[in-house]
PyMOL Python script that loads the backbone (N, CA, C, O; Angstrom):
from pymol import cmd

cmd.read_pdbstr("""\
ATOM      1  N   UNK A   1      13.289  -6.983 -11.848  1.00  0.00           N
ATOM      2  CA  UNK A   1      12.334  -6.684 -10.794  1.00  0.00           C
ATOM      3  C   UNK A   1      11.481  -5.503 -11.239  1.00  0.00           C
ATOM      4  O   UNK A   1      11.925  -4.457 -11.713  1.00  0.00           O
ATOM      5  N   UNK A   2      10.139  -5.814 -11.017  1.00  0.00           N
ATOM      6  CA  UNK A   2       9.267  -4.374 -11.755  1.00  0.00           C
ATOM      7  C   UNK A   2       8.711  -4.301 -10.356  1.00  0.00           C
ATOM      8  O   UNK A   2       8.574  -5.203  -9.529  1.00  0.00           O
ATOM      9  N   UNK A   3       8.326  -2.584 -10.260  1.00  0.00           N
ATOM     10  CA  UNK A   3       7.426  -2.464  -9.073  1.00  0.00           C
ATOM     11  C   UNK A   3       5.963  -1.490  -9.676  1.00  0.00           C
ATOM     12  O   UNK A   3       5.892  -0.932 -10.771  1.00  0.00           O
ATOM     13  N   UNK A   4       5.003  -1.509  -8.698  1.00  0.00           N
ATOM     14  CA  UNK A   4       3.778  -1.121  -9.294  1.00  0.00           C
ATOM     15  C   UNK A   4       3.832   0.164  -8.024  1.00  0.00           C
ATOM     16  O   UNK A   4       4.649   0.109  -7.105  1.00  0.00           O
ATOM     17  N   UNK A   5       2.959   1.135  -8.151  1.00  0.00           N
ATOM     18  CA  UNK A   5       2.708   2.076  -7.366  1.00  0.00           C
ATOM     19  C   UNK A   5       1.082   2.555  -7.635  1.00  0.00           C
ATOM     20  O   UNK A   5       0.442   2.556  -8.686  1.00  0.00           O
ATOM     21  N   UNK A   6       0.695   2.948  -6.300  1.00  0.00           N
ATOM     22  CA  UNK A   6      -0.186   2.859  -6.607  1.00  0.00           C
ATOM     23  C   UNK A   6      -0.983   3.945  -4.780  1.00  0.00           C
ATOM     24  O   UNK A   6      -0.959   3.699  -3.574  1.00  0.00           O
ATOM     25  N   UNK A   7      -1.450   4.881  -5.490  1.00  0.00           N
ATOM     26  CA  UNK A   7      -1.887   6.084  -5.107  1.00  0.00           C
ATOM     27  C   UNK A   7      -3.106   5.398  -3.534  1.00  0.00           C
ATOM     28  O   UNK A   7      -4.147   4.757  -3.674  1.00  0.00           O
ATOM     29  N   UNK A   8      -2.470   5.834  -2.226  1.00  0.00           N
ATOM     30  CA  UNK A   8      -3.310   5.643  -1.112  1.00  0.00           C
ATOM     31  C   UNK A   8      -4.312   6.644  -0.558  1.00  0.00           C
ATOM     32  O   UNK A   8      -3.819   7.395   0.284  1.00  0.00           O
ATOM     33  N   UNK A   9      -5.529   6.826  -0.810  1.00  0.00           N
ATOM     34  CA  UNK A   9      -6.828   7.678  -0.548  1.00  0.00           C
ATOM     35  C   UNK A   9      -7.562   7.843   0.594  1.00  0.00           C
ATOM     36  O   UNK A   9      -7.953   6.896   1.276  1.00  0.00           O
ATOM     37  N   UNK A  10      -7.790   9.095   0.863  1.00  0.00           N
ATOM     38  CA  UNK A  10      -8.468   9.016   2.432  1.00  0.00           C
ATOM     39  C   UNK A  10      -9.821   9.903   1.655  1.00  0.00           C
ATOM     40  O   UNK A  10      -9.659  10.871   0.913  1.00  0.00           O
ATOM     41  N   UNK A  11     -11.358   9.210   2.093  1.00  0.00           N
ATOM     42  CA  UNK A  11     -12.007  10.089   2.102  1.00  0.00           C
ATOM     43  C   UNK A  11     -12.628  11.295   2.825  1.00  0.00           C
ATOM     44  O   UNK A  11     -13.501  11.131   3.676  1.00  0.00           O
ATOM     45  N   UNK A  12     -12.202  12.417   2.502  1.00  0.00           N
ATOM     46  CA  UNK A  12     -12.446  13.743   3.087  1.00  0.00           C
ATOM     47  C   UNK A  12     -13.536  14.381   3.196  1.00  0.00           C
ATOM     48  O   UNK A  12     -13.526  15.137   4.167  1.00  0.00           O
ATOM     49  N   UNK A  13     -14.754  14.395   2.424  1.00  0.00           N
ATOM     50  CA  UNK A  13     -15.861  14.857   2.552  1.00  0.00           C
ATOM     51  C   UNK A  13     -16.523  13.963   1.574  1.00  0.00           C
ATOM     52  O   UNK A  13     -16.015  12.906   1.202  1.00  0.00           O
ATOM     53  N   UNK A  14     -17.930  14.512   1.070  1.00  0.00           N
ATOM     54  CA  UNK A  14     -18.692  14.672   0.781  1.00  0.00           C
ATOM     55  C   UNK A  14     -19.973  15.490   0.167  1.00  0.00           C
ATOM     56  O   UNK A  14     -20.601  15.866   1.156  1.00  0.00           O
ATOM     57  N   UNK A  15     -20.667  15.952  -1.057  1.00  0.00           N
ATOM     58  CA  UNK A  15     -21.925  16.824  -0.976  1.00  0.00           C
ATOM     59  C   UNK A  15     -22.204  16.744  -2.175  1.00  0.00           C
ATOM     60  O   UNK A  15     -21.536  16.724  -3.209  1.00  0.00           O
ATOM     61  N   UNK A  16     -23.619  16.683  -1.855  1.00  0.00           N
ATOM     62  CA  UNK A  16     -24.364  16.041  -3.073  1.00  0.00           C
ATOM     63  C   UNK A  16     -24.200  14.713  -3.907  1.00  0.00           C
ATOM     64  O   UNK A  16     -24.105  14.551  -5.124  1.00  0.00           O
ATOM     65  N   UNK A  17     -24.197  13.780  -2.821  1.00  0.00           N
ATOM     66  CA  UNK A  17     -23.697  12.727  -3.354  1.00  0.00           C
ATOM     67  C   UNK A  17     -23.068  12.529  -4.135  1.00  0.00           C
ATOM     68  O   UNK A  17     -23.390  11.647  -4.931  1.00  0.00           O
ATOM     69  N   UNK A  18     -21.522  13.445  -4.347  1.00  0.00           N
ATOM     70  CA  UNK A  18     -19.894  13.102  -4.609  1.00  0.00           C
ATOM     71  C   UNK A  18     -18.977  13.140  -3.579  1.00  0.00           C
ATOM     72  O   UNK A  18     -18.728  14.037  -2.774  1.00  0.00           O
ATOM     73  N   UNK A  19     -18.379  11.725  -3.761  1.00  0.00           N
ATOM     74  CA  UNK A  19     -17.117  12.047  -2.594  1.00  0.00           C
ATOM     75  C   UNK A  19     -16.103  12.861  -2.769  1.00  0.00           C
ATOM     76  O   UNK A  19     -16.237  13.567  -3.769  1.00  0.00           O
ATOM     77  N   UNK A  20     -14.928  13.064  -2.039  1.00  0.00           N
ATOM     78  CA  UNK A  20     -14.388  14.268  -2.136  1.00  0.00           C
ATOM     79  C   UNK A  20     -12.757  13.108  -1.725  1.00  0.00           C
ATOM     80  O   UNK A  20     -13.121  12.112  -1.099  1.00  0.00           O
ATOM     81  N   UNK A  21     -11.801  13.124  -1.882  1.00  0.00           N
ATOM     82  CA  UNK A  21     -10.984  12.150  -1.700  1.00  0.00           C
ATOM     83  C   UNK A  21      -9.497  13.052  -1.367  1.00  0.00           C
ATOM     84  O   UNK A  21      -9.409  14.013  -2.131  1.00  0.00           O
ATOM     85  N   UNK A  22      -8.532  12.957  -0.565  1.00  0.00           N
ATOM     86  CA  UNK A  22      -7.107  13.663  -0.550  1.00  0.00           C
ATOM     87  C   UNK A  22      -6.030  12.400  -0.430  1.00  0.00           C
ATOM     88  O   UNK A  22      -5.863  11.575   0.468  1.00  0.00           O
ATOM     89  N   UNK A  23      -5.491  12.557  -1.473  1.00  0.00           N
ATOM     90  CA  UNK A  23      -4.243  11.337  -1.187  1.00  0.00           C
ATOM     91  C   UNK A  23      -3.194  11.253   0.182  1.00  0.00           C
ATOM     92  O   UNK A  23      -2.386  12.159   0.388  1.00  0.00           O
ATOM     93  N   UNK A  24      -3.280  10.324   0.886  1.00  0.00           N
ATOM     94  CA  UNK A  24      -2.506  10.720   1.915  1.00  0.00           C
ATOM     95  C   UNK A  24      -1.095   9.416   1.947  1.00  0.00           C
ATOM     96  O   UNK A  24      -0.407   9.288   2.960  1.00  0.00           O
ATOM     97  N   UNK A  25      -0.897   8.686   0.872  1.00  0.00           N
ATOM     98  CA  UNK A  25       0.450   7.808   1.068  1.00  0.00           C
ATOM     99  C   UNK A  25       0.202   7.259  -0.596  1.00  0.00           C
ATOM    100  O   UNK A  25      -0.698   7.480  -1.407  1.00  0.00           O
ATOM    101  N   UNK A  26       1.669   6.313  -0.661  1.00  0.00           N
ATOM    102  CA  UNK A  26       1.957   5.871  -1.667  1.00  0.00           C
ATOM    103  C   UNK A  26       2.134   4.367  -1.034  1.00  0.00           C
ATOM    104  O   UNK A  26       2.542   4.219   0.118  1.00  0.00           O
ATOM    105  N   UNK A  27       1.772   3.203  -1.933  1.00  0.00           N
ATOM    106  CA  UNK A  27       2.274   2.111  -1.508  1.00  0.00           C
ATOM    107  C   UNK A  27       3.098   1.510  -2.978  1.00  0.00           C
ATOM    108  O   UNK A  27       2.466   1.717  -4.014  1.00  0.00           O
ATOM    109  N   UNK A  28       4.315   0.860  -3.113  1.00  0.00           N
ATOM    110  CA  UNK A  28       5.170   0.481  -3.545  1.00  0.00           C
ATOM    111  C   UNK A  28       4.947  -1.276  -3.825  1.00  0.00           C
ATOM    112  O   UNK A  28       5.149  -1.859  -2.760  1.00  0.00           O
ATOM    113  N   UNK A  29       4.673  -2.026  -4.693  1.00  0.00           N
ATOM    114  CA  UNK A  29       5.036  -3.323  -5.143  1.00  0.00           C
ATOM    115  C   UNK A  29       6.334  -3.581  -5.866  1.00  0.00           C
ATOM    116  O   UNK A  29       6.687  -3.022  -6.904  1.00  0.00           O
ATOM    117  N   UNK A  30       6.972  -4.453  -5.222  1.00  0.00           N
ATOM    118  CA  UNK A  30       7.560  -4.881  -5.644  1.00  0.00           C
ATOM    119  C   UNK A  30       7.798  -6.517  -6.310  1.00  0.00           C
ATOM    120  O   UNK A  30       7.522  -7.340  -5.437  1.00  0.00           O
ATOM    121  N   UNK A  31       8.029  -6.866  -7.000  1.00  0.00           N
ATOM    122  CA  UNK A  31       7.951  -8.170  -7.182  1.00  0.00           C
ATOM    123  C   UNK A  31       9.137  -8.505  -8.374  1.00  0.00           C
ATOM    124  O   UNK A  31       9.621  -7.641  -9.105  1.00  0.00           O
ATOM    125  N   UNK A  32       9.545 -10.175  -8.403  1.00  0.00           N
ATOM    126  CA  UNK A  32      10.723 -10.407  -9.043  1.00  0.00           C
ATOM    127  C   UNK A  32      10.494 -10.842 -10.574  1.00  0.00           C
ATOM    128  O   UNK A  32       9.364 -10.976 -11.045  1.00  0.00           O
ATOM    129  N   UNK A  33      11.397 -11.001 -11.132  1.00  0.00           N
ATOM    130  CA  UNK A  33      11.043 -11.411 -12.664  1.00  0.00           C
ATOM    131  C   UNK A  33      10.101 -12.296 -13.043  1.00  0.00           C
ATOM    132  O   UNK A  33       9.786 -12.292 -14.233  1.00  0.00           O
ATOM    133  N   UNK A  34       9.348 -13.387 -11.989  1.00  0.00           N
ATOM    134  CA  UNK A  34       8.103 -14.022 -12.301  1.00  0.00           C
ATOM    135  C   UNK A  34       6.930 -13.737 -11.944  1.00  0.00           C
ATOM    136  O   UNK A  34       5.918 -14.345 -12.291  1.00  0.00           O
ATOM    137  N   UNK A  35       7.013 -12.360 -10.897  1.00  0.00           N
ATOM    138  CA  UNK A  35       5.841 -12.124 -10.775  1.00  0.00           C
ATOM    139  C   UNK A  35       5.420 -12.073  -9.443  1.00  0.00           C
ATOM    140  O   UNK A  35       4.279 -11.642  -9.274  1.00  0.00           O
ATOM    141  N   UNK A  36       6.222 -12.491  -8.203  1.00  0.00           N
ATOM    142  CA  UNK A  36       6.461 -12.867  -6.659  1.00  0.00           C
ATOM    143  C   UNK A  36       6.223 -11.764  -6.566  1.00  0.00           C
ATOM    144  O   UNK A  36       6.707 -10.985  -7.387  1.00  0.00           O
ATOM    145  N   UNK A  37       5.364 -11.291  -5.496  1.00  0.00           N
ATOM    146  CA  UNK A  37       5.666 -10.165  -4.702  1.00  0.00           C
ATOM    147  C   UNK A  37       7.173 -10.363  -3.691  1.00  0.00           C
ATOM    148  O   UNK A  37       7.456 -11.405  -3.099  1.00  0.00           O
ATOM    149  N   UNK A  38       7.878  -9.288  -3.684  1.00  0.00           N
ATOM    150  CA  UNK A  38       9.135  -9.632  -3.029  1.00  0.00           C
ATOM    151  C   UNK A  38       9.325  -8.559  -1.735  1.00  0.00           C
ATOM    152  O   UNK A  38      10.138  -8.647  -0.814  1.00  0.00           O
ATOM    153  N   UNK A  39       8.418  -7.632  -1.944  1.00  0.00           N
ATOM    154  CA  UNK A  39       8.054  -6.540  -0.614  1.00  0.00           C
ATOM    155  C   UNK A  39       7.060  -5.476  -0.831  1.00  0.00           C
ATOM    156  O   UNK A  39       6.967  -5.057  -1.984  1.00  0.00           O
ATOM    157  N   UNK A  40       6.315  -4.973   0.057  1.00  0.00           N
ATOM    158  CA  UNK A  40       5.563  -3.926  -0.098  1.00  0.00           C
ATOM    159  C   UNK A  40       6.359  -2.712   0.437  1.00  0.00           C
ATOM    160  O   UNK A  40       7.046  -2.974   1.424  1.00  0.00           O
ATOM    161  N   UNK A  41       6.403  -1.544   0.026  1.00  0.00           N
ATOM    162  CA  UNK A  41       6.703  -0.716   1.247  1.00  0.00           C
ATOM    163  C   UNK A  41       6.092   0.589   0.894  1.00  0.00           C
ATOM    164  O   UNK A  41       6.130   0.975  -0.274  1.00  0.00           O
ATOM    165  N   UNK A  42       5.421   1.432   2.009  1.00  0.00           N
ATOM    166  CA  UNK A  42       4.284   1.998   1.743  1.00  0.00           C
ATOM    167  C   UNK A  42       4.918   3.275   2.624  1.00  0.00           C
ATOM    168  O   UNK A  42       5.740   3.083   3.520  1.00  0.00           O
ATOM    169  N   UNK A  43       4.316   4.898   2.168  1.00  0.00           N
ATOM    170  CA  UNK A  43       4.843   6.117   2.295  1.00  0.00           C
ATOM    171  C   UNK A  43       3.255   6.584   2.987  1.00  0.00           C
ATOM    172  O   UNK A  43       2.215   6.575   2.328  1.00  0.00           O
ATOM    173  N   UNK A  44       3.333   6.906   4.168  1.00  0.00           N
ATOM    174  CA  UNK A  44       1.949   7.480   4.178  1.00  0.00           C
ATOM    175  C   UNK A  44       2.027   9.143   4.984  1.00  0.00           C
ATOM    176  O   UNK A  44       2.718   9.354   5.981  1.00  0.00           O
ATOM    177  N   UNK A  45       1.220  10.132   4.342  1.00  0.00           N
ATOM    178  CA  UNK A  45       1.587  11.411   5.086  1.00  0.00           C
ATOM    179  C   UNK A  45       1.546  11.178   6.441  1.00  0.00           C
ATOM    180  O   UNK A  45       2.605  11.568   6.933  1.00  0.00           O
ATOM    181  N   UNK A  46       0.566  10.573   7.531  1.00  0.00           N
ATOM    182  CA  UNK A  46       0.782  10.278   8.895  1.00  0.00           C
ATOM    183  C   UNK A  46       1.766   9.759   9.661  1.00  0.00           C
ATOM    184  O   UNK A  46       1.771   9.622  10.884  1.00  0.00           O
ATOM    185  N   UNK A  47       3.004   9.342   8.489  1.00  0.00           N
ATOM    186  CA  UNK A  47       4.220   8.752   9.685  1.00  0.00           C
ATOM    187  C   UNK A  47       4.848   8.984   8.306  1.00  0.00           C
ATOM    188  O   UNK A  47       4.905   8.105   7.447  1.00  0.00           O
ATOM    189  N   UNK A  48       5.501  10.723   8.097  1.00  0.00           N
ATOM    190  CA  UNK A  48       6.503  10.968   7.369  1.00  0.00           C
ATOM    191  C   UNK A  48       7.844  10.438   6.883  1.00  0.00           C
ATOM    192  O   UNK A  48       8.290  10.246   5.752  1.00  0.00           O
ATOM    193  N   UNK A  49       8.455  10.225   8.387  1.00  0.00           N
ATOM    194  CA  UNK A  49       9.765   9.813   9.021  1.00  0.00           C
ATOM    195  C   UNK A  49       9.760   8.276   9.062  1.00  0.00           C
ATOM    196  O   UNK A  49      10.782   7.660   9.365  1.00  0.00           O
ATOM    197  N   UNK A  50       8.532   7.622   8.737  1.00  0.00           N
ATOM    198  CA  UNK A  50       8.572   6.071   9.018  1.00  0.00           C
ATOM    199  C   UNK A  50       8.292   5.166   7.608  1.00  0.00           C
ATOM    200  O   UNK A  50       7.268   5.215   6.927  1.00  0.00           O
ATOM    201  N   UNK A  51       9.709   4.175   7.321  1.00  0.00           N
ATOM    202  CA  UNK A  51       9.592   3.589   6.621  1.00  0.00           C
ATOM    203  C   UNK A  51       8.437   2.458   7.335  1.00  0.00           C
ATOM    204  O   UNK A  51       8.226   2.116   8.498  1.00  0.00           O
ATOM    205  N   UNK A  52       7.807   2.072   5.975  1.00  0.00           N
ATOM    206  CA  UNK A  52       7.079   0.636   6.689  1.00  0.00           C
ATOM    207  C   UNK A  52       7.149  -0.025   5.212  1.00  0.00           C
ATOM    208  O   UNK A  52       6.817   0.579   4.192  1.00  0.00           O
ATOM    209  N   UNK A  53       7.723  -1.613   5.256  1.00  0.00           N
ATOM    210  CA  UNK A  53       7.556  -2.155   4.746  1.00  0.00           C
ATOM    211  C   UNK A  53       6.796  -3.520   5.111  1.00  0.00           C
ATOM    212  O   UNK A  53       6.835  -3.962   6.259  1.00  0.00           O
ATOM    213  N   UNK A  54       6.114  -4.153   4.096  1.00  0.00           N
ATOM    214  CA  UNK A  54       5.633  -5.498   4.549  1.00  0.00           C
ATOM    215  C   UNK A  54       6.157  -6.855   3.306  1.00  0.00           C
ATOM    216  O   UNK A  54       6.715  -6.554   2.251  1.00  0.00           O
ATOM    217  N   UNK A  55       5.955  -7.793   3.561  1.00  0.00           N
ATOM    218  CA  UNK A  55       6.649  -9.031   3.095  1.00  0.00           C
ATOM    219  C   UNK A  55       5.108 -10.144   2.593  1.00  0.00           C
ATOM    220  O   UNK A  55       4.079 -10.300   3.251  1.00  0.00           O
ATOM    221  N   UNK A  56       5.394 -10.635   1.509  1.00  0.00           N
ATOM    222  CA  UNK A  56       3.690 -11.413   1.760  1.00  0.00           C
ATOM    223  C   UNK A  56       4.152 -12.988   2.461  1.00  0.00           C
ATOM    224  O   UNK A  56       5.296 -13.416   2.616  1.00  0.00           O
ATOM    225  N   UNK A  57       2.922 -13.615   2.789  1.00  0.00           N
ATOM    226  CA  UNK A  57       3.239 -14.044   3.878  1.00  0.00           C
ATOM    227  C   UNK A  57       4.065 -15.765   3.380  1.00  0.00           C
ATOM    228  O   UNK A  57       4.317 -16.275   2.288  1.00  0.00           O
ATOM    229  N   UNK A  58       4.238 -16.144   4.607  1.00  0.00           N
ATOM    230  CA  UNK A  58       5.161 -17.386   4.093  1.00  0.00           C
ATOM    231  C   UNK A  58       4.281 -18.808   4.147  1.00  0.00           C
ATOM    232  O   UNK A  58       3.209 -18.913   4.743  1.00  0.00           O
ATOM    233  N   UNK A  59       4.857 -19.738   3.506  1.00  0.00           N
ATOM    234  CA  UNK A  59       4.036 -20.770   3.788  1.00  0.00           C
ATOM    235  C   UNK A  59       4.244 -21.702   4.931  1.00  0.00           C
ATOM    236  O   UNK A  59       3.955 -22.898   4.884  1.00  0.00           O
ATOM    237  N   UNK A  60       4.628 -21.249   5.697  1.00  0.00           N
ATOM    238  CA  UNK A  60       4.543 -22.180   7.464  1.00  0.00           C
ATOM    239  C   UNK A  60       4.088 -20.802   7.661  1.00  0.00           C
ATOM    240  O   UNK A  60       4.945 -20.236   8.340  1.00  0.00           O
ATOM    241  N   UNK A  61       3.107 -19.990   7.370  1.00  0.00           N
ATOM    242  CA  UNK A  61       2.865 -18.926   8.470  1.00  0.00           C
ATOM    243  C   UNK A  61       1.382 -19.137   8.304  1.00  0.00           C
ATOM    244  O   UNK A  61       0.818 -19.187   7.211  1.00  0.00           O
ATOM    245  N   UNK A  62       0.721 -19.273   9.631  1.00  0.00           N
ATOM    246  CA  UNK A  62      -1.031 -19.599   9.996  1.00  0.00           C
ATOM    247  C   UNK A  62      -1.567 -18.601   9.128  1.00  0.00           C
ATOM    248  O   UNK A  62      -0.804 -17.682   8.831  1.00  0.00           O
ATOM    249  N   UNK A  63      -3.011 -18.592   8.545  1.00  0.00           N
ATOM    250  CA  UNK A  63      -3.915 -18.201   8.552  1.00  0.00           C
ATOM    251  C   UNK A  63      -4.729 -17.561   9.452  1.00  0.00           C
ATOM    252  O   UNK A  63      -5.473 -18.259  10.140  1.00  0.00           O
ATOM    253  N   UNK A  64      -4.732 -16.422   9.576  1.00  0.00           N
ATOM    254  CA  UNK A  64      -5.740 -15.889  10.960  1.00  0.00           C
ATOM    255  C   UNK A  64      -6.940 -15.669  10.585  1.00  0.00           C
ATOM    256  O   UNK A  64      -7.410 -15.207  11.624  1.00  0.00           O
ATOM    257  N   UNK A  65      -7.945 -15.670   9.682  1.00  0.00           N
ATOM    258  CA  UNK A  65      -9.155 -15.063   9.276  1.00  0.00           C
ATOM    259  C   UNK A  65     -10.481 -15.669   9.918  1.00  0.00           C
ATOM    260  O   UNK A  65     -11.580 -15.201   9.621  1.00  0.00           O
TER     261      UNK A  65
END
""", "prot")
cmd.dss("prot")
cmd.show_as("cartoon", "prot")
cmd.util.cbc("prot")
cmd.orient("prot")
């Protein structure tokens, strides 16, 4: 199982047309020896105390878009 990580950005300002960016979470991939995503689970400074993970989606599960 390999997982990817990968740095979550909030933009904070602006001047002189450069943005200005503060990292505020981490999100976590996970996926299995072929390549499946097998869970997300994501760290964000706004909910310290709160795991959140997500799952990608299944195939009997609708399309909402």
């Amino acid at each position: 199982m390999a997982t990817q990580t990968l740095k979550l950005n909030v933009k904070s300002g602006e001047k002189d047309g450069k943005n200005f960016w503060d990292r505020c979470g981490v999100l976590f991939v996970n996926t299995d020896d072929t390549g499946n995503i097998t869970s997300i689970n994501v760290k964000h400074c706004m909910f310290p105390d709160v795991e959140m993970v997500a799952f990608p989606r299944r195939d009997n599960d609708p399309v909402t878009e």
